[in-house]
Each structure stands twice: as C-alpha cells, then as structure tokens.
PyMOL commands that place a pseudoatom at each C-alpha (Angstrom):
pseudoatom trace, name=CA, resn=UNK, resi=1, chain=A, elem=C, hetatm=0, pos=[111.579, 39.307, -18.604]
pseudoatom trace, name=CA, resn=UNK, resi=2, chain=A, elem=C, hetatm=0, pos=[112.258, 39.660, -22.416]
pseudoatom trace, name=CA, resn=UNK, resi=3, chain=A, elem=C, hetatm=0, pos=[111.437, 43.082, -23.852]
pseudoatom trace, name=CA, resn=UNK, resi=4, chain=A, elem=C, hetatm=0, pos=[109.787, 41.155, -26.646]
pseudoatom trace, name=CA, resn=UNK, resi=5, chain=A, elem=C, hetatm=0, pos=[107.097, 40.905, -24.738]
pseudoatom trace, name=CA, resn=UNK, resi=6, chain=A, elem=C, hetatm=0, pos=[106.375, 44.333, -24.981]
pseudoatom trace, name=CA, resn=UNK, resi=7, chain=A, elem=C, hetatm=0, pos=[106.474, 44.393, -28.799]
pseudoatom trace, name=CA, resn=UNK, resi=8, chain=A, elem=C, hetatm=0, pos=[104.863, 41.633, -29.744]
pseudoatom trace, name=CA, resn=UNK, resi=9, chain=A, elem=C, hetatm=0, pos=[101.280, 39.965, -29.668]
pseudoatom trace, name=CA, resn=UNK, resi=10, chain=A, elem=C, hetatm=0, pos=[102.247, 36.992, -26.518]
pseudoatom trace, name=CA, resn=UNK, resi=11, chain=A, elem=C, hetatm=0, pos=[99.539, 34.852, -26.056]
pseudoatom trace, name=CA, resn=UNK, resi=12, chain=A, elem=C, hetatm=0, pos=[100.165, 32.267, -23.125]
pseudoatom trace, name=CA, resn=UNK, resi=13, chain=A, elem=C, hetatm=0, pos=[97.671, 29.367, -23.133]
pseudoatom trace, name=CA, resn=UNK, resi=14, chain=A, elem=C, hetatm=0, pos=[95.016, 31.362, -25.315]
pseudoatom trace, name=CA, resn=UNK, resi=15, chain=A, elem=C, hetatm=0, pos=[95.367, 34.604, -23.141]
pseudoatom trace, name=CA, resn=UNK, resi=16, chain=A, elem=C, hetatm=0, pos=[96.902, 37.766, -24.469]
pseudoatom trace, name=CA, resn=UNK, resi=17, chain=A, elem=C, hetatm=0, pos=[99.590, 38.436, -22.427]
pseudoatom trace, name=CA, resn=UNK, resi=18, chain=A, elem=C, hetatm=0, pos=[98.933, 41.370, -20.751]
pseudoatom trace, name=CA, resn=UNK, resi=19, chain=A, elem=C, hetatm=0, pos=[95.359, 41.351, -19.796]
pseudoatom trace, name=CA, resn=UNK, resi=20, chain=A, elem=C, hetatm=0, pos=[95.282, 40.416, -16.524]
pseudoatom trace, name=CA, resn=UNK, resi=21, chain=A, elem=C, hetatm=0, pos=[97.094, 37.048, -16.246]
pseudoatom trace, name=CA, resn=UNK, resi=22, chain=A, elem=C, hetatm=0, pos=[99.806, 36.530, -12.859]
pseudoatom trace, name=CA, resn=UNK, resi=23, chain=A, elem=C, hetatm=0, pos=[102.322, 34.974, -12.783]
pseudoatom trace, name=CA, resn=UNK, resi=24, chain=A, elem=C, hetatm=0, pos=[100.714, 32.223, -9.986]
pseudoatom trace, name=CA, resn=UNK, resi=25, chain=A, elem=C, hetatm=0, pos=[98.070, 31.190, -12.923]
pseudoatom trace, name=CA, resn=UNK, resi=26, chain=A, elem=C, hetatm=0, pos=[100.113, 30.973, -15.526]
pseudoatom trace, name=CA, resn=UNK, resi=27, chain=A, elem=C, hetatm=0, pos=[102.634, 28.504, -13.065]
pseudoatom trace, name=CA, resn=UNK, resi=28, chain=A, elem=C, hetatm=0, pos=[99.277, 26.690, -12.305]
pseudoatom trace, name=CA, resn=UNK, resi=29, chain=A, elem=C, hetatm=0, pos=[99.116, 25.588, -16.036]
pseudoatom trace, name=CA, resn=UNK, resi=30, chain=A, elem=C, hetatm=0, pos=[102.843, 24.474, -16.223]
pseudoatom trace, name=CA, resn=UNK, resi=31, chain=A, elem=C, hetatm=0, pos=[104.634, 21.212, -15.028]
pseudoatom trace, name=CA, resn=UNK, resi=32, chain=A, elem=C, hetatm=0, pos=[108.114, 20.980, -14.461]
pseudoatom trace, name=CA, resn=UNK, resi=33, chain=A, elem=C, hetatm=0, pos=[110.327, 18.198, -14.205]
pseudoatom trace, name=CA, resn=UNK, resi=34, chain=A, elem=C, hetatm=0, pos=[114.205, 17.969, -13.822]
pseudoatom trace, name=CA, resn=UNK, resi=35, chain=A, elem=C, hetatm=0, pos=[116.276, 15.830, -11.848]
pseudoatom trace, name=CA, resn=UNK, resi=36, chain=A, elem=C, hetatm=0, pos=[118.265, 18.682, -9.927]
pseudoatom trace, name=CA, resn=UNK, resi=37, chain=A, elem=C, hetatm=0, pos=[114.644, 19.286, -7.985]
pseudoatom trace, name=CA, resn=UNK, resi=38, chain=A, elem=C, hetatm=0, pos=[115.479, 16.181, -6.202]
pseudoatom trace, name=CA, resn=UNK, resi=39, chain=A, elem=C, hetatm=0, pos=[118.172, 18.556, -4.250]
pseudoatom trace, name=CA, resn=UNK, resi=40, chain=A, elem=C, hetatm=0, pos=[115.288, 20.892, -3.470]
pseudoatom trace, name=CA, resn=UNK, resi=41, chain=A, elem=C, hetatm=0, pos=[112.733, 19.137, -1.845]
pseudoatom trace, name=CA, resn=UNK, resi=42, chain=A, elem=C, hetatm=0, pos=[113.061, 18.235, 2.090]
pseudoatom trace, name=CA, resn=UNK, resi=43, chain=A, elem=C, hetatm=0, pos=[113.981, 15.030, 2.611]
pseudoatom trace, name=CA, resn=UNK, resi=44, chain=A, elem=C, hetatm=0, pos=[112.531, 14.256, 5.492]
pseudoatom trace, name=CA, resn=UNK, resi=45, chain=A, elem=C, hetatm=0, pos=[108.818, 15.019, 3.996]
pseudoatom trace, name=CA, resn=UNK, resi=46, chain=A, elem=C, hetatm=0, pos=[107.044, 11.278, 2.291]
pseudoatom trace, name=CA, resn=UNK, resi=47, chain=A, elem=C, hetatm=0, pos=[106.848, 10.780, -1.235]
pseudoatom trace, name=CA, resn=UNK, resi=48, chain=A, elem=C, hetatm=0, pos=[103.243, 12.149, -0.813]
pseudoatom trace, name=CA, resn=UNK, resi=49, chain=A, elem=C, hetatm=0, pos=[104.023, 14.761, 0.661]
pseudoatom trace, name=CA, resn=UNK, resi=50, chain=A, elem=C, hetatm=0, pos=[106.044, 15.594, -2.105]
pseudoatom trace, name=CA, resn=UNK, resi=51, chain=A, elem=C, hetatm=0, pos=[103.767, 14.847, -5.257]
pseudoatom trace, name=CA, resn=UNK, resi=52, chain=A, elem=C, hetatm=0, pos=[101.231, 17.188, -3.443]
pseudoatom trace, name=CA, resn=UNK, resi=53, chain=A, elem=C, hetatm=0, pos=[103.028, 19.948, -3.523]
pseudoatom trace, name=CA, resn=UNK, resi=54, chain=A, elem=C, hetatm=0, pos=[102.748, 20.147, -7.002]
pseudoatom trace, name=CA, resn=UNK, resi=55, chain=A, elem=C, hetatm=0, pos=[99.245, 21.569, -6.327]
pseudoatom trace, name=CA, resn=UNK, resi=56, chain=A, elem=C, hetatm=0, pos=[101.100, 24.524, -4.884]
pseudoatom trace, name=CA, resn=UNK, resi=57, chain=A, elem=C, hetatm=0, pos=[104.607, 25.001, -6.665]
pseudoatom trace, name=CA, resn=UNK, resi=58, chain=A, elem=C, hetatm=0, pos=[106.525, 24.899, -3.635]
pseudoatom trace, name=CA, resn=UNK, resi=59, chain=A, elem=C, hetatm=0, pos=[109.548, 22.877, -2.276]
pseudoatom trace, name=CA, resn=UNK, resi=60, chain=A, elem=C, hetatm=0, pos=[108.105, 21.729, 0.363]
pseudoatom trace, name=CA, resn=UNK, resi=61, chain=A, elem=C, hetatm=0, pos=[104.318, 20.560, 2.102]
pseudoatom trace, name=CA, resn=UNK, resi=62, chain=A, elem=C, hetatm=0, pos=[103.997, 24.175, 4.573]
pseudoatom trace, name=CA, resn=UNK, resi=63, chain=A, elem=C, hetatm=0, pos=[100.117, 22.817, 4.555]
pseudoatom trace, name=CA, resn=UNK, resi=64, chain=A, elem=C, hetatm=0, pos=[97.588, 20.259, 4.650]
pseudoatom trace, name=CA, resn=UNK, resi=65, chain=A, elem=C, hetatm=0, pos=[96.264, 19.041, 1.426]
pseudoatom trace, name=CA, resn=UNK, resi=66, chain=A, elem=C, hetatm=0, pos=[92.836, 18.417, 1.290]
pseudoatom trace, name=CA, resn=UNK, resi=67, chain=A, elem=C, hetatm=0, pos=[91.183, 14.877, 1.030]
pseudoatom trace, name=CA, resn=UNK, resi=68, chain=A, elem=C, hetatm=0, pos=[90.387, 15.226, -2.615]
pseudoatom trace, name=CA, resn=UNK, resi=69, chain=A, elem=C, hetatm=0, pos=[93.958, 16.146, -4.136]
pseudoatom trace, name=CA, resn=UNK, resi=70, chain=A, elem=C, hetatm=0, pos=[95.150, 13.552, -1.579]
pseudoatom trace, name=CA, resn=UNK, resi=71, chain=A, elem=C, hetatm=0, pos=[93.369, 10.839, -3.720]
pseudoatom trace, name=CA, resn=UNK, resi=72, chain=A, elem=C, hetatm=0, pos=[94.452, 12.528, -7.111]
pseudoatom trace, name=CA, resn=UNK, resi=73, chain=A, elem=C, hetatm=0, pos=[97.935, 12.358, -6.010]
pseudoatom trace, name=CA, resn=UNK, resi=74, chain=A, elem=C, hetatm=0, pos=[97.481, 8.704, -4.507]
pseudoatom trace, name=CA, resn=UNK, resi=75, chain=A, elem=C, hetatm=0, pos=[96.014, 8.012, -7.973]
pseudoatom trace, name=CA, resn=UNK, resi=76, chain=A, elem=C, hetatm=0, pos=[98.733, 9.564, -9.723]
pseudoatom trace, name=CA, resn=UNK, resi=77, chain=A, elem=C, hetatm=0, pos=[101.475, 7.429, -7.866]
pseudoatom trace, name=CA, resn=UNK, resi=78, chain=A, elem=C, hetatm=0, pos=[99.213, 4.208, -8.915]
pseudoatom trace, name=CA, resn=UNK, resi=79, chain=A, elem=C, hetatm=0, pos=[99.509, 4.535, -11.913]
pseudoatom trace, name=CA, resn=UNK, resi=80, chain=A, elem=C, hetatm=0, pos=[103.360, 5.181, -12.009]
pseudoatom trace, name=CA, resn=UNK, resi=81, chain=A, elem=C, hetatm=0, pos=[103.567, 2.495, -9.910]
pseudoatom trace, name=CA, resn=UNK, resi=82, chain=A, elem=C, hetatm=0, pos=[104.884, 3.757, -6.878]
pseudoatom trace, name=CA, resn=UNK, resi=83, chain=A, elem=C, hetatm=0, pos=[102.006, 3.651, -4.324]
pseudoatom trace, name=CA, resn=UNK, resi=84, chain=A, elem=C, hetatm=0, pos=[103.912, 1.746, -2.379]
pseudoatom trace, name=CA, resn=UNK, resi=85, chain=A, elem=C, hetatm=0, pos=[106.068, 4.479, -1.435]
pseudoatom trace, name=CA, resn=UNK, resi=86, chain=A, elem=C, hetatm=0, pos=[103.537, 7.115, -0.351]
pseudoatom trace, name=CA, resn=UNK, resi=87, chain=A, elem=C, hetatm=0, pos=[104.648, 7.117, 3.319]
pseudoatom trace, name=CA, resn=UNK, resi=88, chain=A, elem=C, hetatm=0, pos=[108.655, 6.475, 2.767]
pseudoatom trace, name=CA, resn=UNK, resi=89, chain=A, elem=C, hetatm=0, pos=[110.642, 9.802, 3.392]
pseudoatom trace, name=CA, resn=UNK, resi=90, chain=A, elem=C, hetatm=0, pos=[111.735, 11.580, -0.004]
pseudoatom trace, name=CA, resn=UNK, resi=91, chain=A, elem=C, hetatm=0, pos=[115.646, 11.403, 1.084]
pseudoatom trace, name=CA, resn=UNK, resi=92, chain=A, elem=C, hetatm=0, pos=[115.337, 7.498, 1.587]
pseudoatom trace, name=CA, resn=UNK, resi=93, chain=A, elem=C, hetatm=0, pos=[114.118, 6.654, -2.460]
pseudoatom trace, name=CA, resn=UNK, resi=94, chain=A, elem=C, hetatm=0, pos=[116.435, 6.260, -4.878]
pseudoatom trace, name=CA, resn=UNK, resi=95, chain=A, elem=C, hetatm=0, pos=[117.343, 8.485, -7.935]
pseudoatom trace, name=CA, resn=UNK, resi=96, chain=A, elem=C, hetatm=0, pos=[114.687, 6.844, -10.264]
pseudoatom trace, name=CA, resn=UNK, resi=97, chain=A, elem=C, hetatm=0, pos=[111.949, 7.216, -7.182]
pseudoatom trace, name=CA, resn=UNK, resi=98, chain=A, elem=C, hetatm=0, pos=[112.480, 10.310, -7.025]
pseudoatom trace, name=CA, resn=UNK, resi=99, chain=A, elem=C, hetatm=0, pos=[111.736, 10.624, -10.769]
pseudoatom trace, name=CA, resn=UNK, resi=100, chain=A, elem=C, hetatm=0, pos=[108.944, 9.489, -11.041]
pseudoatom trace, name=CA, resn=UNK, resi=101, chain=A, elem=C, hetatm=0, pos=[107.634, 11.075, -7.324]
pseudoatom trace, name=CA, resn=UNK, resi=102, chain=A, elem=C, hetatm=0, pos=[108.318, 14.255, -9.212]
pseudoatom trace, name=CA, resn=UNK, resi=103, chain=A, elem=C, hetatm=0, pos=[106.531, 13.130, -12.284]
pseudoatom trace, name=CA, resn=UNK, resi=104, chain=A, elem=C, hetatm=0, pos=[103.361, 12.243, -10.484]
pseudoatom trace, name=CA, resn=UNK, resi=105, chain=A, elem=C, hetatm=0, pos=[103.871, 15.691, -8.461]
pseudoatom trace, name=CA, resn=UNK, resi=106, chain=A, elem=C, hetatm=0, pos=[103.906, 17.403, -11.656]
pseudoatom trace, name=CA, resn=UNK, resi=107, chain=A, elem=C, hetatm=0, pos=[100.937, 15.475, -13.257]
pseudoatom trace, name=CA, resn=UNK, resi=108, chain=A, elem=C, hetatm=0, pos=[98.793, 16.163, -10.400]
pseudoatom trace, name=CA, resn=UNK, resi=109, chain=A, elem=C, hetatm=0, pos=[97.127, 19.659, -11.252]
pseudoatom trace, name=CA, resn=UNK, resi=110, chain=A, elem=C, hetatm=0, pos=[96.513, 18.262, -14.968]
pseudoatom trace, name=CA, resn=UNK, resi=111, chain=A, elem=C, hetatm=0, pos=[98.652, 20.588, -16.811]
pseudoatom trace, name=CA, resn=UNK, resi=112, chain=A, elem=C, hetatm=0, pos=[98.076, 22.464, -20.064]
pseudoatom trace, name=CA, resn=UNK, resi=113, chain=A, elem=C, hetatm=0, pos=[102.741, 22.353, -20.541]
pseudoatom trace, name=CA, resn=UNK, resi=114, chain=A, elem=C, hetatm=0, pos=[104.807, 19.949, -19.406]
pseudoatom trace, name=CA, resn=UNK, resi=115, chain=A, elem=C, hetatm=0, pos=[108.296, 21.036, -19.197]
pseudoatom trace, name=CA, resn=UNK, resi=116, chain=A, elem=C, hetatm=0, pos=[110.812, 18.012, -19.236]
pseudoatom trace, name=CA, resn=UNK, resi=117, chain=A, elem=C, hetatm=0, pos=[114.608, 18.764, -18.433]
pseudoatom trace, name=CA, resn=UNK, resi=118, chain=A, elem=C, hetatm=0, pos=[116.108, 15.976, -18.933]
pseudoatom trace, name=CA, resn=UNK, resi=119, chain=A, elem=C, hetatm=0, pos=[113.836, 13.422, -17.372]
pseudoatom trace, name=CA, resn=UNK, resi=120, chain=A, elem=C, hetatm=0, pos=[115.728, 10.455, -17.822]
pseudoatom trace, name=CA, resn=UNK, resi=121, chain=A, elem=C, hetatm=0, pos=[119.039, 11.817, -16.246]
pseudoatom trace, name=CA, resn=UNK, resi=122, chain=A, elem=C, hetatm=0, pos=[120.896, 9.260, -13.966]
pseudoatom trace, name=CA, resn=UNK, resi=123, chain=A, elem=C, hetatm=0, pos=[118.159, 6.364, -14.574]
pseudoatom trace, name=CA, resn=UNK, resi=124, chain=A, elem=C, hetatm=0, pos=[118.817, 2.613, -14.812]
pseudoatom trace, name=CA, resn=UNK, resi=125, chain=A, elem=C, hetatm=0, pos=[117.374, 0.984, -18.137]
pseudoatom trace, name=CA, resn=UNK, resi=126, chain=A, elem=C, hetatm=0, pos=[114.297, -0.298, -16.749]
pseudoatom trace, name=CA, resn=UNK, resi=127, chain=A, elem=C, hetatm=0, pos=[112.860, 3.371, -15.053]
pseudoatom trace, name=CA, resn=UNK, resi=128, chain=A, elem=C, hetatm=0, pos=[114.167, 5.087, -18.482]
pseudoatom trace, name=CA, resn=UNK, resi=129, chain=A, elem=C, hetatm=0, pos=[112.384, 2.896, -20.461]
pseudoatom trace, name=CA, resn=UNK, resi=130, chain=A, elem=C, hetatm=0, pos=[109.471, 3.153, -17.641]
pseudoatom trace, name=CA, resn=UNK, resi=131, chain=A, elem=C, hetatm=0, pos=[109.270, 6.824, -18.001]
pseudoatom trace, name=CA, resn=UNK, resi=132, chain=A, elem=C, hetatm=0, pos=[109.712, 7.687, -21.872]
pseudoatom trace, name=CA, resn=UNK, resi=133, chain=A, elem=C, hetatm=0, pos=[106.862, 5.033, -22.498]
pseudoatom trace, name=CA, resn=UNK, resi=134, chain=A, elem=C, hetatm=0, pos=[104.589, 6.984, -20.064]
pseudoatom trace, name=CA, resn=UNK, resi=135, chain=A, elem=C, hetatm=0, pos=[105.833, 10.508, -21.238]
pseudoatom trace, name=CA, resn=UNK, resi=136, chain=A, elem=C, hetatm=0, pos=[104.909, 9.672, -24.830]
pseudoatom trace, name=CA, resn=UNK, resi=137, chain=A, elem=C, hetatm=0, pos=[101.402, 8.508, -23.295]
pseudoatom trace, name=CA, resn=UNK, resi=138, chain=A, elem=C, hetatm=0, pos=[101.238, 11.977, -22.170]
pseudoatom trace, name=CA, resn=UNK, resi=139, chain=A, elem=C, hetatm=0, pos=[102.145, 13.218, -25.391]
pseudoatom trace, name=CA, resn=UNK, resi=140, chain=A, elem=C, hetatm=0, pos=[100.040, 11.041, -27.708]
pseudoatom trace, name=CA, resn=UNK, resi=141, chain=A, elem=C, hetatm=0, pos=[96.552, 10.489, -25.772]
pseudoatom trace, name=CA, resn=UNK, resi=142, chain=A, elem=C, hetatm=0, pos=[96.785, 13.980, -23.514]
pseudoatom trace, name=CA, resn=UNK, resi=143, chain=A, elem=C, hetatm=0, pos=[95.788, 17.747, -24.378]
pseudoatom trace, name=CA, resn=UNK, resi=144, chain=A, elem=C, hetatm=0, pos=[99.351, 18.170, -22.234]
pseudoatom trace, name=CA, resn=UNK, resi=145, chain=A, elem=C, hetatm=0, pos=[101.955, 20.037, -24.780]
pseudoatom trace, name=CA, resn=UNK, resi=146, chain=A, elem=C, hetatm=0, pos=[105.234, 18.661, -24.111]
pseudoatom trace, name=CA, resn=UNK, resi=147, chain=A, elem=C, hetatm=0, pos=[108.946, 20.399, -23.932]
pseudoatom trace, name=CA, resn=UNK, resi=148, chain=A, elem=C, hetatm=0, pos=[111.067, 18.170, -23.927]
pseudoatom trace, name=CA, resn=UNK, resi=149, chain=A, elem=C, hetatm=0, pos=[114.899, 18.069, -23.401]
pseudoatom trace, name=CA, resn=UNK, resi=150, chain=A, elem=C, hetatm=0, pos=[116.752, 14.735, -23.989]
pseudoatom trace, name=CA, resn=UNK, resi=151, chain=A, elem=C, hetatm=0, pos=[119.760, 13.891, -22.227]
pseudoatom trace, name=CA, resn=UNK, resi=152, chain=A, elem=C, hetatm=0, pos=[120.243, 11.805, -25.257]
pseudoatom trace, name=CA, resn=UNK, resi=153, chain=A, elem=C, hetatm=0, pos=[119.757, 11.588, -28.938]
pseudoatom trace, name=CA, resn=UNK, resi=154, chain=A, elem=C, hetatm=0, pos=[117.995, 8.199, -28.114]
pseudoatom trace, name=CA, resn=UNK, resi=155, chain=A, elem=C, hetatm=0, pos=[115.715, 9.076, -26.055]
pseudoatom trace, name=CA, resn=UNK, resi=156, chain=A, elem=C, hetatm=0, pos=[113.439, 11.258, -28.070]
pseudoatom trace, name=CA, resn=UNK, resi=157, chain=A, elem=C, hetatm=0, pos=[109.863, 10.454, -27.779]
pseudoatom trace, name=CA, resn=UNK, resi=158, chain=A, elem=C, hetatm=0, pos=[107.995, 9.122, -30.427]
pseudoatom trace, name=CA, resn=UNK, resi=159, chain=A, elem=C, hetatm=0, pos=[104.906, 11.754, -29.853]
pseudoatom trace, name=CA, resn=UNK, resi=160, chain=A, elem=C, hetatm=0, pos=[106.952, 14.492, -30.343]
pseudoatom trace, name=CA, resn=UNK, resi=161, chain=A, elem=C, hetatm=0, pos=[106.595, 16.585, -33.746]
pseudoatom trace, name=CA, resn=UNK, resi=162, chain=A, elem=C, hetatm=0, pos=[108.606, 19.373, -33.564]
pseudoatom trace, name=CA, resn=UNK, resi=163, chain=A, elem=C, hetatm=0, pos=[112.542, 19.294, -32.989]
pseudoatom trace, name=CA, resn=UNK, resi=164, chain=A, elem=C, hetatm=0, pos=[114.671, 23.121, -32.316]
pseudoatom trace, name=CA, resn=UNK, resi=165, chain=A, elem=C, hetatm=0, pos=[118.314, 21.896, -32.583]
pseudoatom trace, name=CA, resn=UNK, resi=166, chain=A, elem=C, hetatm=0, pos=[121.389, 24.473, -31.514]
pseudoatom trace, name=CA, resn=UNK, resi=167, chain=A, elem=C, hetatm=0, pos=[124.231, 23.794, -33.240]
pseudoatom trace, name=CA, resn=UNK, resi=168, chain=A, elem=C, hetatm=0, pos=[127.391, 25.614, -33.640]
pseudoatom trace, name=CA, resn=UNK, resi=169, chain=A, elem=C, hetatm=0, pos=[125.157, 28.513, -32.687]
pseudoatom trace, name=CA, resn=UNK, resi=170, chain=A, elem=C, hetatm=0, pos=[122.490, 28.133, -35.228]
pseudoatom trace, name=CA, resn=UNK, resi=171, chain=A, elem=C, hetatm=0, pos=[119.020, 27.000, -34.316]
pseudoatom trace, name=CA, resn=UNK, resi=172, chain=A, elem=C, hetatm=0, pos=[116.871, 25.322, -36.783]
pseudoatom trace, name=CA, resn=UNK, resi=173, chain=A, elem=C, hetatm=0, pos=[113.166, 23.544, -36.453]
pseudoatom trace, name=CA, resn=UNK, resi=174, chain=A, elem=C, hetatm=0, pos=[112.773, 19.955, -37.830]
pseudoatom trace, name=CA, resn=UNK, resi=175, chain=A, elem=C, hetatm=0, pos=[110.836, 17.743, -37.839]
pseudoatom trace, name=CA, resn=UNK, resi=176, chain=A, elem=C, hetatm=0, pos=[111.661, 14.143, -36.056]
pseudoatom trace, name=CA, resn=UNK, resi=177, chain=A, elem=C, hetatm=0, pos=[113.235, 11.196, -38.374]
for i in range(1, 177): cmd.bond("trace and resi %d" % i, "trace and resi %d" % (i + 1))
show_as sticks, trace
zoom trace
C-alpha cells in the first residue's frame, strides 16, 4: 500500500477511499488482462470454465456458476467469436485462444477499469488485429475506462486519450498523435 493514501483525498470509482470500501468490491469493478495469466489458470478446466471465473477473481472454477452468468459468459465468447470452444480444455487452445478466453473472462462482470498488460503479446496478425479492433470498441462505445499497456508503439488504440510515457526516467502525459 502507498502511504499516499493516507495523505491524500483517494477516490476509487466515486468512493472516498476510506469509507468502507474492501478490497473484494473494489476487484469486482476491475478487469485484468495479461498474457502471463495463461500460466495460471488450470488447464484441464474448459474455456468456460475459465471466462466464468472472472465473476469470482480466482484461478480456477472451485464452484458452480449459476445459469444466468453461464449465458453472460456464453454470450461473451459469441461475440469474440469463440463459442465454439466453450467445452475444449484451457491447456489444449492456443496462445491467441487463450487471449481472447481471458478477454471474455474479464468482460463478463461488466467492468467500470479494464486493465490491459500487454494484450496483444505473442499474437499472430489476424487475433492482434481481432483484439485491438474490439478493445477500442470497448473504449469508444463503453462506460469501461481503459489502461492500457502496448507491447508496441503500433498498437495503440485509437480510443485512447491520454498517453504517460517513462523515458530515461522522466514521465510525462500526452496526448496521442
């Protein structure tokens, strides 16, 4: 935790931090999406399995999801065109699969942040282009706040209006070209 907190005014999604927020309902606001979570979910647990855990932040289904959030995620993996995969085992898909399993597992409890490290990490042409069209959807028709970190210079989203660069160990805010 940042001692900053403790001297400043923190608001976190139009809460003042400190007035009764946990940590569980803030985590229930934010979506997360990185390639290295491929190593942490079980691979032996379906695609479905997977994007449905995103309703409860774990690495892993420990429970069954009810009918309703079922459908969600079903509906989710529709429209990133993967439905076909609901019932193959995690471990079996291939990098960009997983992607965008972990997209639609993020995207299921309707987030307020999306938090994108490096989404487009290891992908072929076609899922890169595939997912940065669908992320600047997100971005440009969605109440969903996006952070997003490029692998690449090229593939900054066109919905994005605010740029922090780190270089040489200054940080300055930009806005995009």
């Amino acid at each position: 935790e940042n001692l900053q907190v403790y001297s400043n005014e923190i608001y976190l999604f139009g809460s003042r931090r400190g007035h009764g927020e946990s940590i569980w309902s803030i985590k229930q606001r934010i979506g997360y999406i990185s390639s290295e979570l491929q190593n942490r979910h079980p691979h032996n647990q379906t695609a479905l399995d997977i994007v449905c855990t995103g309703y409860y932040g774990t690495m892993g289904l420990f429970r069954r999801c009810p009918d309703e959030k079922v459908q969600i995620a079903k509906e989710w993996m529709d429209i990133l065109g993967i439905a076909s995969l609901t019932g193959e085992f995690f471990g079996r898909l291939s990098h960009g699969q997983k992607q965008l399993v972990l997209i639609a597992r993020a995207m299921v409890k309707a987030p307020l942040l999306l938090i994108l490290d490096e989404p487009c990490d290891g992908l072929d042409m076609a899922n890169r282009k595939k997912i940065m069209d669908l992320l600047d959807l997100i971005g440009r028709h969605s109440g969903i706040s996006l952070l997003y970190v490029p692998n690449q210079d090229d593939e900054m989203l066109s919905s994005i209006t605010h740029v922090l660069q780190i270089k040489s160990g200054k940080i300055s805010v930009c806005t995009p070209n």
